[in-house]
matplotlib code that plots the C-alpha trace (Angstrom):
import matplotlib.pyplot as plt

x = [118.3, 120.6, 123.9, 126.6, 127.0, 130.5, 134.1, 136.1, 138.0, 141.8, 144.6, 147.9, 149.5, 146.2, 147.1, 143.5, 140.3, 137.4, 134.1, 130.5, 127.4, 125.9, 125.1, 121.8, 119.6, 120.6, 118.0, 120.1, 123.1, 124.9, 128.0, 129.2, 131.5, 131.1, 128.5, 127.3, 124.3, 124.2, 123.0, 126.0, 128.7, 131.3, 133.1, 132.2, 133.9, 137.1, 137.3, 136.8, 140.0, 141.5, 141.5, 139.5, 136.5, 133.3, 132.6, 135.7, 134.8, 131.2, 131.1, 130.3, 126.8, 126.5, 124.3, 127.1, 129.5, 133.6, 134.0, 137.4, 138.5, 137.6, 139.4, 142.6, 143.0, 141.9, 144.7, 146.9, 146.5, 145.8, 142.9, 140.6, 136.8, 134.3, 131.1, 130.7, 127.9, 128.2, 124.9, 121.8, 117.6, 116.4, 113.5, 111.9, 112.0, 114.9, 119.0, 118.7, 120.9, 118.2, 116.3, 119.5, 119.5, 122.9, 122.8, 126.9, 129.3, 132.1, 135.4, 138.0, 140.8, 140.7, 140.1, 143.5, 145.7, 145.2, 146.4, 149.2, 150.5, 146.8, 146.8, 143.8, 140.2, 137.6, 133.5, 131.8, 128.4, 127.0, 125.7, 129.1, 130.9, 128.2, 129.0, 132.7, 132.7, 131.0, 133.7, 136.4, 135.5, 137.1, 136.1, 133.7, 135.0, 133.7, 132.7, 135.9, 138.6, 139.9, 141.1, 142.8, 142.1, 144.3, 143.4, 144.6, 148.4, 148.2, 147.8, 145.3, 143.4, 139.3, 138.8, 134.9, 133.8, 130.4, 127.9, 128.7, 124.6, 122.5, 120.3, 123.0, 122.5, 125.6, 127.4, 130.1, 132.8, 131.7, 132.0, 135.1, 137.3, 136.7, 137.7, 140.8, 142.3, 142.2, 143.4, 146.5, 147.4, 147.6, 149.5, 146.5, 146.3]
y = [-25.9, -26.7, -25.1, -27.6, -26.3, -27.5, -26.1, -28.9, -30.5, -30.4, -31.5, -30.3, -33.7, -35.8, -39.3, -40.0, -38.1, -38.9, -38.1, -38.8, -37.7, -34.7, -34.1, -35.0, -31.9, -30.1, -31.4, -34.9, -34.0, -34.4, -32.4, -29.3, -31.8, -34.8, -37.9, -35.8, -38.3, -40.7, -42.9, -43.2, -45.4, -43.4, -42.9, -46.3, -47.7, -45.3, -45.6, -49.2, -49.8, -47.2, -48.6, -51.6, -49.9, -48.9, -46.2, -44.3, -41.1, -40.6, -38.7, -40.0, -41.1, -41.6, -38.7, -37.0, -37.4, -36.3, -33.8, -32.4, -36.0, -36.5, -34.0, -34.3, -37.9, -37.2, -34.6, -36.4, -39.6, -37.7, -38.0, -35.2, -35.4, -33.5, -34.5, -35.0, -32.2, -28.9, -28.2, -30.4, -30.3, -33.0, -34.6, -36.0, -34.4, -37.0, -38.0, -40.5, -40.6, -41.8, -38.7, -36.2, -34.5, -32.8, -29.0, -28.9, -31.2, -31.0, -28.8, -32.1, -30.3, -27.4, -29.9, -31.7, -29.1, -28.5, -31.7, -32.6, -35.7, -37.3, -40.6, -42.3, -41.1, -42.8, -42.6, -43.8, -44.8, -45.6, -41.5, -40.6, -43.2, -42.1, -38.8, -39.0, -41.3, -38.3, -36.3, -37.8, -40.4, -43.5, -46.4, -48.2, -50.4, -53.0, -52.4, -52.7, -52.5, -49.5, -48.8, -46.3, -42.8, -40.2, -36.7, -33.3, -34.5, -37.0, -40.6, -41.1, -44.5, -44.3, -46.9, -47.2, -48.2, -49.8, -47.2, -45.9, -45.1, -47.6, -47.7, -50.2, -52.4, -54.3, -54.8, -51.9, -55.0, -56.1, -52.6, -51.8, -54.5, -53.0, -49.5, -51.3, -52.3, -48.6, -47.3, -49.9, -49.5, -45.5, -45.5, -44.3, -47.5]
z = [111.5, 114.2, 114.5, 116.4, 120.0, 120.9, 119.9, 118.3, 121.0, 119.9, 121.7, 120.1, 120.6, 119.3, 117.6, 116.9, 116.0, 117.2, 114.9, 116.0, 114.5, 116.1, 120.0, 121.3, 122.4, 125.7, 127.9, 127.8, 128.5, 131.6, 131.2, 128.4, 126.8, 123.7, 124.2, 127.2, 127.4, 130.4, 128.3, 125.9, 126.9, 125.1, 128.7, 130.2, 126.8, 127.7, 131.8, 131.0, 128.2, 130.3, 134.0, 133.9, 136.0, 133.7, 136.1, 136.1, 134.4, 136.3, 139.0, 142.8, 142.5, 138.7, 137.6, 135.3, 133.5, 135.3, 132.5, 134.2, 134.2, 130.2, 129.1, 131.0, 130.2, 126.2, 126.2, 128.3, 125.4, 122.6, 121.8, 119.5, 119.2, 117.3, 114.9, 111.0, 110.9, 112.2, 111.2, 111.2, 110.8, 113.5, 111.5, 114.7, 118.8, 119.4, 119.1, 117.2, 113.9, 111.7, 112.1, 111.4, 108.5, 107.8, 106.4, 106.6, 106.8, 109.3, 107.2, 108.3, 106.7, 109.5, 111.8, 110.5, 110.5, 114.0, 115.2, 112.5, 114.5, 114.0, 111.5, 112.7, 112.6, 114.3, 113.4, 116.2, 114.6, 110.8, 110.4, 111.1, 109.0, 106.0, 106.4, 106.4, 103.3, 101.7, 102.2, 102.1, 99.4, 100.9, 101.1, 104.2, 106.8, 108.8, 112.1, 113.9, 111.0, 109.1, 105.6, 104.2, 103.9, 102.1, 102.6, 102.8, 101.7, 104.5, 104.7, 107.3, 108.2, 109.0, 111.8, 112.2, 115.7, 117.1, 118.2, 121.7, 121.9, 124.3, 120.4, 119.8, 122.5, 123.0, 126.8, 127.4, 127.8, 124.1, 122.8, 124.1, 122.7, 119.3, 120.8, 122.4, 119.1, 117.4, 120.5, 120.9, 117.7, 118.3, 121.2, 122.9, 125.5]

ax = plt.figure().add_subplot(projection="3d")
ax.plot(x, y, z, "-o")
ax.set_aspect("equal")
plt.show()
């Protein structure tokens, strides 16, 4: 099995959490931070909402990721990411959710306590939103809505967002305006 490689990323002042899946293998990534694929839109989707330019948070030439950039504008807005599965078989030599087998599920409460202004978590992708159901036991959303989610003595809300992976091949415009309404309504935008 796979043991998650990244530290939970957790800003002290962090209105949303972020959960996605599990990273992809090392040889995709493009910087030591979340969705570090190039081929995730994940930061398109943000530099987009954020400043109207797609392109914002790549670097000059568009090979990586701005990863000094990322993090100071997600602690800057408060925002906290991390996965559902700390610890994962991959069934098949790829990233893909559908071959992810989870071991261990994320512990959310730690994750909670760390940022106690957070109401809002966000799954960015079906594996995740599966995941989290199973541990939380609420209920599912629609892509794009939210319901409620009590947990830990705190009345959250699980927003589940379109898949920020180029599997789900929507246009980063189309994506986004699903990612604006979570982040609006979190005082995030």
């Amino acid at each position: 099995s796979e043991l998650h490689p990244l530290e939970p990323f957790l800003p002290a002042n962090a209105r949303i959490l972020m959960l996605g899946s599990f990273p992809p293998k090392r040889i995709r990534w493009s910087m030591e931070f979340f969705y570090p694929n190039l081929q995730n839109d994940m930061w398109r989707i943000v530099g987009y909402l954020a400043t109207g330019d797609k392109m914002h948070f790549l670097e000059p030439g568009g090979r990586r990721f701005d990863r000094e950039r990322i993090e100071a504008f997600c602690r800057e807005r408060g925002i906290a990411l991390y996965d559902t599965a700390v610890e994962v078989i991959r069934l098949k030599d790829n990233a893909s959710d559908a071959s992810l087998q989870v071991v261990r599920e994320v512990d959310l409460g730690t994750l909670l306590a760390r940022i106690p202004a957070c109401r809002a978590v966000v799954t960015t992708g079906q594996k995740a939103t599966d995941t989290l159901r199973a541990i939380t036991g609420c209920g599912e959303p629609a892509v794009g809505e939210c319901v409620p989610m009590p947990f830990a003595g705190r009345d959250l809300t699980l927003w589940r967002m379109p898949s920020s992976s180029r599997a789900f091949p929507r246009p980063v415009e189309w994506k986004a305006e699903f990612y604006r309404k979570v982040f609006s309504e979190n005082g995030i935008l």
